[in-house]
MIDOSE-1310 file (N, C-alpha, C; in nm, 2 decimals, decimal comma, always signed):
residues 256
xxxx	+10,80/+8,59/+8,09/+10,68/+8,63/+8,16/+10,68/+8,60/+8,30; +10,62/+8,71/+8,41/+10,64/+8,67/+8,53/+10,55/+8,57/+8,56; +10,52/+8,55/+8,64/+10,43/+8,43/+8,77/+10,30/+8,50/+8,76; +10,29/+8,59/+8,78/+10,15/+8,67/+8,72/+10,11/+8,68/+8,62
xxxx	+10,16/+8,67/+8,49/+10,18/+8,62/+8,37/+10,13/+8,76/+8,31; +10,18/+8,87/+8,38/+10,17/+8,97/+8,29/+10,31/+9,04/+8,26; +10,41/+8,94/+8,30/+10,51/+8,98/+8,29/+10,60/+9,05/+8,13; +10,63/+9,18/+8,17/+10,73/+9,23/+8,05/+10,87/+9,29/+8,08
xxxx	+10,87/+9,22/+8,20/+11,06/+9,25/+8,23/+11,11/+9,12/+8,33; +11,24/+9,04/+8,33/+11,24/+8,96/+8,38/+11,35/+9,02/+8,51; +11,28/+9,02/+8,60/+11,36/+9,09/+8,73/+11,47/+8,95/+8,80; +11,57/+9,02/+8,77/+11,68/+8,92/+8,87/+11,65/+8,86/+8,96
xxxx	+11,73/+8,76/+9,03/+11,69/+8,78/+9,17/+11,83/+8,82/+9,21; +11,87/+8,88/+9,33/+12,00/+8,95/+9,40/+11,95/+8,91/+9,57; +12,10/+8,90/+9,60/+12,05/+8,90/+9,71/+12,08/+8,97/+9,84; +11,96/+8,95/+9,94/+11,95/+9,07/+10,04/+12,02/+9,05/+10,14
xxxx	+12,14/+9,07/+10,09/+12,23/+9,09/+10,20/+12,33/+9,20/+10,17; +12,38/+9,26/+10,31/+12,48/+9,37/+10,31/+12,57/+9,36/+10,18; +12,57/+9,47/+10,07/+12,61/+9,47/+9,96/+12,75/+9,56/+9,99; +12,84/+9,48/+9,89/+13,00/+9,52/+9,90/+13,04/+9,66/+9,82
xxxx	+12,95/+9,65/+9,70/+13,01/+9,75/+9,63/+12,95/+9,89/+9,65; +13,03/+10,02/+9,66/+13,03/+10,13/+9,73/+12,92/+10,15/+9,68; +12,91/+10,26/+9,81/+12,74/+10,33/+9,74/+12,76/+10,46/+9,72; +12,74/+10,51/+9,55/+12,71/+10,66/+9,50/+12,59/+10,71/+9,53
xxxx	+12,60/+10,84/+9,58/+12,51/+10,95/+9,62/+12,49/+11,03/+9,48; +12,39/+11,04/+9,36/+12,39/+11,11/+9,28/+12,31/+11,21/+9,31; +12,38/+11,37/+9,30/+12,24/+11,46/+9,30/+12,24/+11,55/+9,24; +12,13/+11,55/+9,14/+12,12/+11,56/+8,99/+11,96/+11,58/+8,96
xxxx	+11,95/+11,70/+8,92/+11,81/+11,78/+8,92/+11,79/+11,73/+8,75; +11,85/+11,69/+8,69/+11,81/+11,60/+8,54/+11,78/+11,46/+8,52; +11,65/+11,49/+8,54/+11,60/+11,31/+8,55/+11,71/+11,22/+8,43; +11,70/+11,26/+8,32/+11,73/+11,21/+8,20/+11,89/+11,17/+8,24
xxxx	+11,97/+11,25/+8,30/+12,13/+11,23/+8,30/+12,10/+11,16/+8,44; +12,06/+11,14/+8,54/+12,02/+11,12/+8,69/+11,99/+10,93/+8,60; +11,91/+10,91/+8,56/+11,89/+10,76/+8,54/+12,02/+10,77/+8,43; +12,09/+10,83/+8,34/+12,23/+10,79/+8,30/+12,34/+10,72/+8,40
xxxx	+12,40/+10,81/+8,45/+12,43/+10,78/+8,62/+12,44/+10,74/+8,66; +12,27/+10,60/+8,68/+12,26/+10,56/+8,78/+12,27/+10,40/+8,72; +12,22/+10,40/+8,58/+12,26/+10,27/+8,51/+12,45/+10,26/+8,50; +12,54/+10,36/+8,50/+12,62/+10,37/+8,44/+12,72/+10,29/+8,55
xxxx	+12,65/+10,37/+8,69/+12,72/+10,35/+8,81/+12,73/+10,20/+8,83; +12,56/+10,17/+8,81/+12,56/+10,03/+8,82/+12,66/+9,89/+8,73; +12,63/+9,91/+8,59/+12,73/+9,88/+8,54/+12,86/+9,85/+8,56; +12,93/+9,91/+8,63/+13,04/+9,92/+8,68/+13,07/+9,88/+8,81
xxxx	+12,97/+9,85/+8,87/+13,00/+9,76/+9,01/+12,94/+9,86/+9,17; +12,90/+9,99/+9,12/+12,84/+10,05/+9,23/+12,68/+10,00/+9,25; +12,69/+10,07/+9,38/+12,54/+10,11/+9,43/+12,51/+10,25/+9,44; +12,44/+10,24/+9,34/+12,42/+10,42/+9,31/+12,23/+10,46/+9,39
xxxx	+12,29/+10,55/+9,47/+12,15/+10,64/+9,51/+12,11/+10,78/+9,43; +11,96/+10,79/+9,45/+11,98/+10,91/+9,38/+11,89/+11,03/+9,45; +11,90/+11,15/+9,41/+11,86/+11,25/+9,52/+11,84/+11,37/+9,41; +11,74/+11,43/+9,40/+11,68/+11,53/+9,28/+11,71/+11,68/+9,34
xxxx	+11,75/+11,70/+9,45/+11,76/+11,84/+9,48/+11,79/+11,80/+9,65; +11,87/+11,93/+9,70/+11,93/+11,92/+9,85/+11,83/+11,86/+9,93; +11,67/+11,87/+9,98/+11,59/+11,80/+10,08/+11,64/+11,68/+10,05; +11,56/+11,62/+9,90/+11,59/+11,48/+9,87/+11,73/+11,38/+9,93
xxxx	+11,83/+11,48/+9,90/+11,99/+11,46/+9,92/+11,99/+11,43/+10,09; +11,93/+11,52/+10,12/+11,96/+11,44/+10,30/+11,85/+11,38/+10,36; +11,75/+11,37/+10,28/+11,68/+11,24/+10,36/+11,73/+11,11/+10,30; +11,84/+11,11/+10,15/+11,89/+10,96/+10,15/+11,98/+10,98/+10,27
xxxx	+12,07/+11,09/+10,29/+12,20/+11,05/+10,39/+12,15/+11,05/+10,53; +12,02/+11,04/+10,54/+11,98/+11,01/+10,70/+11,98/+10,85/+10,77; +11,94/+10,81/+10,66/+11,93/+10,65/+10,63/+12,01/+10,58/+10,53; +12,12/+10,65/+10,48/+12,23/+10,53/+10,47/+12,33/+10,61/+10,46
xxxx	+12,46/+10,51/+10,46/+12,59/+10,50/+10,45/+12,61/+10,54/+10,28; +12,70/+10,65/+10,24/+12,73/+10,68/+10,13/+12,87/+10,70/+10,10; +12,93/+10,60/+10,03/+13,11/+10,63/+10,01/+13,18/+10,73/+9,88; +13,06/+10,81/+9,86/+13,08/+10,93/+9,78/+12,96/+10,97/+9,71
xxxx	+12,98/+11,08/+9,72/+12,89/+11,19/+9,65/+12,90/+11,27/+9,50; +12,79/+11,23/+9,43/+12,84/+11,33/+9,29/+12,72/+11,46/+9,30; +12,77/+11,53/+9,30/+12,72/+11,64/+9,32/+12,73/+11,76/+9,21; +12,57/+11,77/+9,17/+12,53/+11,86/+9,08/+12,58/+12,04/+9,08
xxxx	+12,59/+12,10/+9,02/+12,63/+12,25/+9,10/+12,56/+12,31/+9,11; +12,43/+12,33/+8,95/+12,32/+12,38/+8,93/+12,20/+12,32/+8,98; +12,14/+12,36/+9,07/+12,03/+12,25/+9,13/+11,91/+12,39/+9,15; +11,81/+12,32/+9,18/+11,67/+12,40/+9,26/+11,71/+12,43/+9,41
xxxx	+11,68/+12,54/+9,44/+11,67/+12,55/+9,63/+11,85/+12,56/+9,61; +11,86/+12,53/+9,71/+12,03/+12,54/+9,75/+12,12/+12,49/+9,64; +12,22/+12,55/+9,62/+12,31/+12,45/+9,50/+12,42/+12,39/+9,53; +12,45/+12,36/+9,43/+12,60/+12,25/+9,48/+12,72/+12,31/+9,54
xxxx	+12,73/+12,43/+9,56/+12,79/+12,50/+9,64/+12,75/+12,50/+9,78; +12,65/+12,53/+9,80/+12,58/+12,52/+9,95/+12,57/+12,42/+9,98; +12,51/+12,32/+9,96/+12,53/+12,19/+9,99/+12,69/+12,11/+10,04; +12,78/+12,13/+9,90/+12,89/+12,10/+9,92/+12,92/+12,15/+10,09
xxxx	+12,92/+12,28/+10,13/+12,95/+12,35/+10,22/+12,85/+12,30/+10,35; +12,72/+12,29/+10,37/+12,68/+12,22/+10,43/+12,74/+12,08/+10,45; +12,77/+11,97/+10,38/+12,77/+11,83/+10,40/+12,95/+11,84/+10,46; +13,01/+11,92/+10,42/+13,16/+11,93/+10,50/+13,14/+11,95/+10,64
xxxx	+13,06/+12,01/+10,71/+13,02/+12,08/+10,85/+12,97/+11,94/+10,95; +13,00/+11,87/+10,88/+12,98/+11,74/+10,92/+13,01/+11,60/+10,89; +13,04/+11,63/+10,80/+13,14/+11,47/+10,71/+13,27/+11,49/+10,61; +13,35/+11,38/+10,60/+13,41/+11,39/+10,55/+13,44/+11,28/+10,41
xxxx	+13,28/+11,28/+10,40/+13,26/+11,18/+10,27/+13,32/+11,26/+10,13; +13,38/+11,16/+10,04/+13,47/+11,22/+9,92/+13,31/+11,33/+9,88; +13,33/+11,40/+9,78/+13,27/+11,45/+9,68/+13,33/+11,52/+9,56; +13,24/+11,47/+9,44/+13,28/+11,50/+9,32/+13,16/+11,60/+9,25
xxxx	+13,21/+11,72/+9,21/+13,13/+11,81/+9,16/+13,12/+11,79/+8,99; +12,99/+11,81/+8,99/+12,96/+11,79/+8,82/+12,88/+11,94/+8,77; +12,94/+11,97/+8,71/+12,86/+12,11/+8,66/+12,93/+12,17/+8,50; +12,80/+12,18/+8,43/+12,82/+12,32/+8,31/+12,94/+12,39/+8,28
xxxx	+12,93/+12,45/+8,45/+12,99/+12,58/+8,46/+13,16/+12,55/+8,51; +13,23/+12,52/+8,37/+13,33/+12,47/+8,36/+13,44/+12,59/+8,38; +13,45/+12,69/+8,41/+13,50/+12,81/+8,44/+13,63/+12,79/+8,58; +13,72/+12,82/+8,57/+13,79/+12,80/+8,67/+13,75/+12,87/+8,81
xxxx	+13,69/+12,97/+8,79/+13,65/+13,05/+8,91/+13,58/+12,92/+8,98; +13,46/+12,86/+8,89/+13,35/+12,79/+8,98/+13,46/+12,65/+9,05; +13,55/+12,62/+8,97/+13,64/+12,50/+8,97/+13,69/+12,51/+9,15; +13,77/+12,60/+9,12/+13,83/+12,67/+9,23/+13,74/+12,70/+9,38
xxxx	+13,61/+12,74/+9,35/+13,52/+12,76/+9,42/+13,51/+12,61/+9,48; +13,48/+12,50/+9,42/+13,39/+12,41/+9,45/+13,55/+12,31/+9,53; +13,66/+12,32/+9,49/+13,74/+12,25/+9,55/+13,79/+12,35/+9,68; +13,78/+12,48/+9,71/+13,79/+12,48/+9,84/+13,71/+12,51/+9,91
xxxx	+13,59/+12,50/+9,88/+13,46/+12,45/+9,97/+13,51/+12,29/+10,06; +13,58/+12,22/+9,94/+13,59/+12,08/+10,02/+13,56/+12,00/+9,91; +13,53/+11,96/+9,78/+13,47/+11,87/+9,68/+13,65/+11,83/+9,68; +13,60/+11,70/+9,62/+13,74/+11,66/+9,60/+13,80/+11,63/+9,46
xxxx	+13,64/+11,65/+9,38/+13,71/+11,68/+9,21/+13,60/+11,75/+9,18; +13,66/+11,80/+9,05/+13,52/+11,90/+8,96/+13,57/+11,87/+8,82; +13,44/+11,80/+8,80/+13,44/+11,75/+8,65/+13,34/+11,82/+8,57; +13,38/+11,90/+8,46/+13,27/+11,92/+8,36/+13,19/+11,85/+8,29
xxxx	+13,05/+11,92/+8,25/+12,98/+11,84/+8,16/+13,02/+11,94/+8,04; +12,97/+11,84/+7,86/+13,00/+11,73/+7,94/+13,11/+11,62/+7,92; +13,12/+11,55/+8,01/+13,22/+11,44/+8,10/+13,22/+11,27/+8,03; +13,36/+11,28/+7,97/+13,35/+11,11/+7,96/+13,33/+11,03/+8,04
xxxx	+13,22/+10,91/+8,01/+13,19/+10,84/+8,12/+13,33/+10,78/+8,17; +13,39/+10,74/+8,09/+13,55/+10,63/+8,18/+13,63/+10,75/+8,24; +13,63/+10,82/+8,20/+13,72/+10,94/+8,31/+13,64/+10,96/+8,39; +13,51/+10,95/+8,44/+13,41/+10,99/+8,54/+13,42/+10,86/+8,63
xxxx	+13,43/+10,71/+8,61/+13,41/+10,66/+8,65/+13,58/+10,57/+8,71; +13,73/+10,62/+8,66/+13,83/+10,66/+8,69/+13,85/+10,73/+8,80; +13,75/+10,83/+8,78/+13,83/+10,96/+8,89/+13,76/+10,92/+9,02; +13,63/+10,83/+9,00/+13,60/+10,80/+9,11/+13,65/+10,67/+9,16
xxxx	+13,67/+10,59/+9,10/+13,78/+10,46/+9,16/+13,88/+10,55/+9,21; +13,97/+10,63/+9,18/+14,07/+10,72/+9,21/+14,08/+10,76/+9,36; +13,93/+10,80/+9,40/+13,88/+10,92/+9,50/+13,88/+10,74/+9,62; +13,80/+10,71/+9,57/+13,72/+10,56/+9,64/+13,91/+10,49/+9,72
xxxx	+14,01/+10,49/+9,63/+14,14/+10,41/+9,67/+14,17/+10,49/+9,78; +14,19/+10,65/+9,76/+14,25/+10,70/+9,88/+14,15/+10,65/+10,02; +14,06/+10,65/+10,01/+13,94/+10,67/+10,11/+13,88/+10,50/+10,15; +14,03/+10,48/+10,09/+14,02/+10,28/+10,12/+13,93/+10,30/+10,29
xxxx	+13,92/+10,14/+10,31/+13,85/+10,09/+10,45/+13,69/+10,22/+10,49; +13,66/+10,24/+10,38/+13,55/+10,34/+10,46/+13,59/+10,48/+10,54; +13,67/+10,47/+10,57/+13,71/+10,60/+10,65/+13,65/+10,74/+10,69; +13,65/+10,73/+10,53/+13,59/+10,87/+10,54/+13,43/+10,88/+10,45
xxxx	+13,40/+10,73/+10,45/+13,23/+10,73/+10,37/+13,14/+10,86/+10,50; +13,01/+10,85/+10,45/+12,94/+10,93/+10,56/+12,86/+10,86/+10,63; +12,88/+10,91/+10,77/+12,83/+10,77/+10,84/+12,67/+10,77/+10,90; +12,61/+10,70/+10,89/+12,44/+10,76/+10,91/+12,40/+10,86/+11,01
xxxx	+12,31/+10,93/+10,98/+12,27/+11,05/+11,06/+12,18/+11,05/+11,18; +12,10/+10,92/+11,15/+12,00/+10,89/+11,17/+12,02/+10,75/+11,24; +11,91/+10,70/+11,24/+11,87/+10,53/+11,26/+11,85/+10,41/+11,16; +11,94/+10,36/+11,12/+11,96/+10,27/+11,04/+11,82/+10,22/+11,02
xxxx	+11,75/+10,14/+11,16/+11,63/+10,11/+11,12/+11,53/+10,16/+11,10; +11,44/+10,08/+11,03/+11,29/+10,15/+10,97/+11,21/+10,10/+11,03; +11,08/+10,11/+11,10/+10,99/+10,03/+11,15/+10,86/+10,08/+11,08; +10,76/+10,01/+11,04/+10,62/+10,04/+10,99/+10,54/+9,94/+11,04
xxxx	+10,42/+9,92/+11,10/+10,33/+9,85/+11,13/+10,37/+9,69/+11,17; +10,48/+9,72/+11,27/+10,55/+9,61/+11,28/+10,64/+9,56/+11,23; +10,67/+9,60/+11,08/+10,79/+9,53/+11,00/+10,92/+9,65/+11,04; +11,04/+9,60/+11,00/+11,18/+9,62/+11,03/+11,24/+9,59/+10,91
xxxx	+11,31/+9,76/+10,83/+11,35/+9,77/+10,78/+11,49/+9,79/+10,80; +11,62/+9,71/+10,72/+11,76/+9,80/+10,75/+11,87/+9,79/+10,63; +11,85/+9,95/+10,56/+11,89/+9,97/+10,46/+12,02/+9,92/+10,44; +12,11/+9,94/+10,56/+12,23/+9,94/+10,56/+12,25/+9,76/+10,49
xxxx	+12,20/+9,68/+10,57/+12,18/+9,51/+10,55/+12,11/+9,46/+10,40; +12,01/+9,56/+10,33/+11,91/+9,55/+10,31/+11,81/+9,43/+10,32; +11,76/+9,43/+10,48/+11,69/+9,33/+10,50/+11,55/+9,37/+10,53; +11,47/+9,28/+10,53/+11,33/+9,33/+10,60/+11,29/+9,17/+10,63
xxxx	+11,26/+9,23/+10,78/+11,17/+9,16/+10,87/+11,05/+9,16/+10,89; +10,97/+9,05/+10,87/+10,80/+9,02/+10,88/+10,74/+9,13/+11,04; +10,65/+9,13/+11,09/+10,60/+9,17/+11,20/+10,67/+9,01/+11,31; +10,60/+8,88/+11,26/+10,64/+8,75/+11,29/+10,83/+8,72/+11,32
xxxx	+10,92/+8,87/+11,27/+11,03/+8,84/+11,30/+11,14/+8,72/+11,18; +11,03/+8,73/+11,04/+11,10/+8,63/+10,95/+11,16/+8,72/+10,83; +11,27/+8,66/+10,81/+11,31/+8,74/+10,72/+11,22/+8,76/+10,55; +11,25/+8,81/+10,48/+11,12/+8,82/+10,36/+11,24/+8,85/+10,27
xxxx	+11,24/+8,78/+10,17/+11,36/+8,77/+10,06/+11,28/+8,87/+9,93; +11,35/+8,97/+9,95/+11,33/+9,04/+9,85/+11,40/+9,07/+9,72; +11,43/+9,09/+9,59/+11,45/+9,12/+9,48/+11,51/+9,32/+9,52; +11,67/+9,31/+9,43/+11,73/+9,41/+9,44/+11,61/+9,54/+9,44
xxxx	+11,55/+9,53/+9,26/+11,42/+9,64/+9,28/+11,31/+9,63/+9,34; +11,28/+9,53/+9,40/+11,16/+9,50/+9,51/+11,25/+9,62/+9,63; +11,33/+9,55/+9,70/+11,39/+9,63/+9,80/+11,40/+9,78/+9,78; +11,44/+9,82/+9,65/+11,47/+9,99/+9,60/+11,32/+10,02/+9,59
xxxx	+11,25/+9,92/+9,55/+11,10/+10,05/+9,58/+11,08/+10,04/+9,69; +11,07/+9,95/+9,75/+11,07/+9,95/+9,91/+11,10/+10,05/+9,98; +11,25/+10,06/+10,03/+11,30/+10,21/+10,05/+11,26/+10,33/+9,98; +11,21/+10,32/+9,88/+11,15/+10,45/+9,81/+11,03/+10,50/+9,89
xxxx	+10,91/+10,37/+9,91/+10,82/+10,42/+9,97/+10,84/+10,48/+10,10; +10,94/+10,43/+10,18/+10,97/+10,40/+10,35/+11,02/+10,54/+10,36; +11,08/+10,60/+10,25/+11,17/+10,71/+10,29/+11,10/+10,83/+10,28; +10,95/+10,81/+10,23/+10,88/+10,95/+10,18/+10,72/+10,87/+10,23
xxxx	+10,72/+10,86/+10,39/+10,62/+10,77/+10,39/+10,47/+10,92/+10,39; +10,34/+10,83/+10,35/+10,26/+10,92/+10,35/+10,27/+11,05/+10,28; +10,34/+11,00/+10,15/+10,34/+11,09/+10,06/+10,33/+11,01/+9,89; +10,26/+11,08/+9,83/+10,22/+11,05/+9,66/+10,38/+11,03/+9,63
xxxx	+10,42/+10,93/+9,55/+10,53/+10,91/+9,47/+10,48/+10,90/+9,33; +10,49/+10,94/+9,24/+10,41/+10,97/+9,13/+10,52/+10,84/+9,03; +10,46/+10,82/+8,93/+10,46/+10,74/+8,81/+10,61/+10,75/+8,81; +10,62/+10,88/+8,73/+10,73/+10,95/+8,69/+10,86/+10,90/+8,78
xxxx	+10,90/+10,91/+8,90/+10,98/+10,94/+8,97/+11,04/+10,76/+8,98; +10,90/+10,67/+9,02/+10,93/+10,53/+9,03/+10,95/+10,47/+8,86; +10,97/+10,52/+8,76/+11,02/+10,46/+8,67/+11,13/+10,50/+8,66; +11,15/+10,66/+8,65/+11,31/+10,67/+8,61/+11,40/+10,57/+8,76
xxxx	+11,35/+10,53/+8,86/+11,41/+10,52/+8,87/+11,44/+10,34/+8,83; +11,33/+10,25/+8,82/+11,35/+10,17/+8,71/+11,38/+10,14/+8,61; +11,42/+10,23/+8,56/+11,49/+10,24/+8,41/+11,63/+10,24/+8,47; +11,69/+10,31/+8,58/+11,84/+10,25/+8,59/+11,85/+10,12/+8,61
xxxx	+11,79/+10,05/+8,63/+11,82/+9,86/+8,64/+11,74/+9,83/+8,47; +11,63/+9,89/+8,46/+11,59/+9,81/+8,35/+11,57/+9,90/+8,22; +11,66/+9,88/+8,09/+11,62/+10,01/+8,03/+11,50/+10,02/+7,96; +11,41/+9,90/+7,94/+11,30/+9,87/+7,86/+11,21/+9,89/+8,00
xxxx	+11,24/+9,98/+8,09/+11,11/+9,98/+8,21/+11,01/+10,07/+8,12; +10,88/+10,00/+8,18/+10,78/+10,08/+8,11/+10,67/+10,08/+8,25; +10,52/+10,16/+8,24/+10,47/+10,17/+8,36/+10,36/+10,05/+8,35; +10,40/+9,93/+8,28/+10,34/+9,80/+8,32/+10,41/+9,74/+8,41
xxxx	+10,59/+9,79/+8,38/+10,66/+9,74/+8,48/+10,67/+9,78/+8,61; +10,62/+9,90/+8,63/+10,60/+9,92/+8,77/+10,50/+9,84/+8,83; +10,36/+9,85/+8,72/+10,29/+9,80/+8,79/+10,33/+9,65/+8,84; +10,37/+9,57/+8,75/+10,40/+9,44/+8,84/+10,52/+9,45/+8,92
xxxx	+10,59/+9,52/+8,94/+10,71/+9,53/+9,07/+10,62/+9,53/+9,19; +10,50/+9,66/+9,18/+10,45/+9,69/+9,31/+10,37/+9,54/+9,33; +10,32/+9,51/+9,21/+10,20/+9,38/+9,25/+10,28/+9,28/+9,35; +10,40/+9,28/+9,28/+10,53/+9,17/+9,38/+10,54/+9,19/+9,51
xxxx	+10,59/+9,32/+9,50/+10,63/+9,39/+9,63/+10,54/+9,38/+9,73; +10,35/+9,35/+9,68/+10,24/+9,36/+9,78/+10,25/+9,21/+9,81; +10,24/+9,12/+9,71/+10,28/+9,00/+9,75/+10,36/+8,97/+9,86; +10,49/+9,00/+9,88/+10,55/+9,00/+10,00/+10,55/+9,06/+10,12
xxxx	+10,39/+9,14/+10,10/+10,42/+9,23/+10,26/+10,25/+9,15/+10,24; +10,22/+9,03/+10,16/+10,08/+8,99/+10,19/+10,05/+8,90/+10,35; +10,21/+8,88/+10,40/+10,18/+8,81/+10,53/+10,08/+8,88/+10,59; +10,10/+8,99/+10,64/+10,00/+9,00/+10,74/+9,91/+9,09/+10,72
xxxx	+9,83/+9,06/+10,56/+9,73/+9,12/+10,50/+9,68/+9,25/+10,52; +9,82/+9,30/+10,49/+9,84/+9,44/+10,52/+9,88/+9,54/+10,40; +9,90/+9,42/+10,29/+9,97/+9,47/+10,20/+9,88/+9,60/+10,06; +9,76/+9,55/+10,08/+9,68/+9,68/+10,00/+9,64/+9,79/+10,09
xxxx	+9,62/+9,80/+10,22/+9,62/+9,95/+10,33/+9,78/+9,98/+10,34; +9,91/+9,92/+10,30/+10,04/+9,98/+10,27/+10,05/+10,06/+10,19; +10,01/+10,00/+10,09/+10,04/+10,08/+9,95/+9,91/+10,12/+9,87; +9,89/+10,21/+9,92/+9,76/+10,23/+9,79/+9,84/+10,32/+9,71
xxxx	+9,71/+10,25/+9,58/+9,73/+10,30/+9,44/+9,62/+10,48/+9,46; +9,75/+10,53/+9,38/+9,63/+10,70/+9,37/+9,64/+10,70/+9,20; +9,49/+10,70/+9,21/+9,45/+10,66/+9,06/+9,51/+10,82/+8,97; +9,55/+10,73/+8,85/+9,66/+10,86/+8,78/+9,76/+10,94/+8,80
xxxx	+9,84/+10,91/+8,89/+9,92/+10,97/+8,97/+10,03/+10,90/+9,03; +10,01/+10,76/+9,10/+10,14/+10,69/+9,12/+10,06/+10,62/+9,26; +10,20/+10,65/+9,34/+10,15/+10,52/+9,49/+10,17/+10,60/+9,60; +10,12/+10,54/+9,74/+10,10/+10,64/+9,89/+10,16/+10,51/+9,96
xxxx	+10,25/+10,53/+10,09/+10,26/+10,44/+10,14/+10,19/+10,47/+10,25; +10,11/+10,44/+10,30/+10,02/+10,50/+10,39/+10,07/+10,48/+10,52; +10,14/+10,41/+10,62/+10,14/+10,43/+10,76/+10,28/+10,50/+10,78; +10,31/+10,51/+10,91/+10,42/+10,64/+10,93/+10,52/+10,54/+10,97
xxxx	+10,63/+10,56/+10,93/+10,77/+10,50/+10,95/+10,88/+10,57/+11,04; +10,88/+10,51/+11,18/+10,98/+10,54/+11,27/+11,13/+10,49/+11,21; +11,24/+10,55/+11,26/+11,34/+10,49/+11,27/+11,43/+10,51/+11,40; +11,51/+10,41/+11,44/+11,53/+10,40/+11,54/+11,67/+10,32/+11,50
């Protein structure tokens, strides 16, 4: 039971500091295989991000460093074709294509766009997670990860975010020790600021760290998470709750 004592998941603690093991880019328009994925990744020693369709996909890669991409073929809006083609025109982060459409034409297609494997669904996880240790060896020292687009930091009402570190600084300039999924909602809110993040979205992605997440458990992550931004009694105009529907982060987040 947590400290609140309405605890029904017992949250690690991890710590916030620059994390070693590579970061996956999943983007994957199937919530259900998307939190597969992302536990699976984890398991195995990554840092997996996740991105539901092409916008989503580049507002993660604006704000961090990504040392490979798995990439969906069938998506909404643009598909893993276009995208793939787009994210070449400027990086030369690995990519691994995941698609259905196991056909050699699409095979063909998607490796000389630039992907650097295409694996069908569906896909054994150990061959999936093989081909990417595989991809990851060539691409030793970072070399060719993608390098941010953007501005590492986040600023909101004084506090200082930096995903890259994962640290956050008080307004006061103190550091604020956050919890692996404290910090992942964190970024969640920061990255879609002044906008509804609904139930839905913040569990699955809780369910990749915790498979018993349920939406009591969000609720006490966020009650945590307010806790620690309670220094400068800011912490319920950050985050309001939208009744039946999910959370707002309400002020606008610079990066710089």
């Amino acid at each position: 039971m947590d400290s609140s004592g309405h605890g029904t998941i017992a949250l690690p603690r991890e710590m916030a500091t620059a994390p070693l093991a590579p970061t996956i880019l999943i983007v994957e328009d199937d919530p259900a295989l998307r939190t597969l994925l992302m536990r699976l990744l984890r398991e195995e020693g990554f840092q997996p991000l996740s991105a539901g369709h092409g916008a989503e996909m580049a507002r993660v890669l604006e704000t961090n460093t990504v040392d490979l991409i798995l990439l969906d073929v069938m998506l909404p809006g643009s598909n893993g074709f276009d995208l793939c083609r787009s994210i070449r025109r400027e990086s030369d982060v690995p990519i691994v294509m995941l698609s259905a459409r196991d056909d050699e034409t699409d095979r063909l297609i998607g490796l000389e766009l630039g992907a650097d494997d295409y694996i069908g669904k569906p896909f054994s996880k150990k061959e999936l997670i093989a081909r990417i240790r595989a991809i990851l060896r060539r691409t030793q020292n970072g070399q060719q990860a993608s390098q941010p687009r953007g501005h590492q930091q986040m600023t909101f009402a004084g506090w200082s975010l930096d995903p890259g570190r994962r640290e956050l600084l008080s307004p006061d300039g103190a550091f604020v020790d956050l919890s692996g999924a404290e910090f992942d909602l964190l970024l969640a809110f920061v990255s879609s600021p002044q906008r509804v993040i609904g139930r839905e979205r913040l569990l699955e992605m809780s369910r990749a760290r915790f498979s018993d997440a349920s939406d009591r458990s969000i609720d006490v992550l966020v009650s945590r998470l307010r806790r620690k931004l309670a220094v400068t009694n800011q912490a319920e105009s950050l985050l309001r709750t939208v009744r039946g529907v999910g959370y707002i982060f309400t002020v606008a987040v610079e990066r710089r």
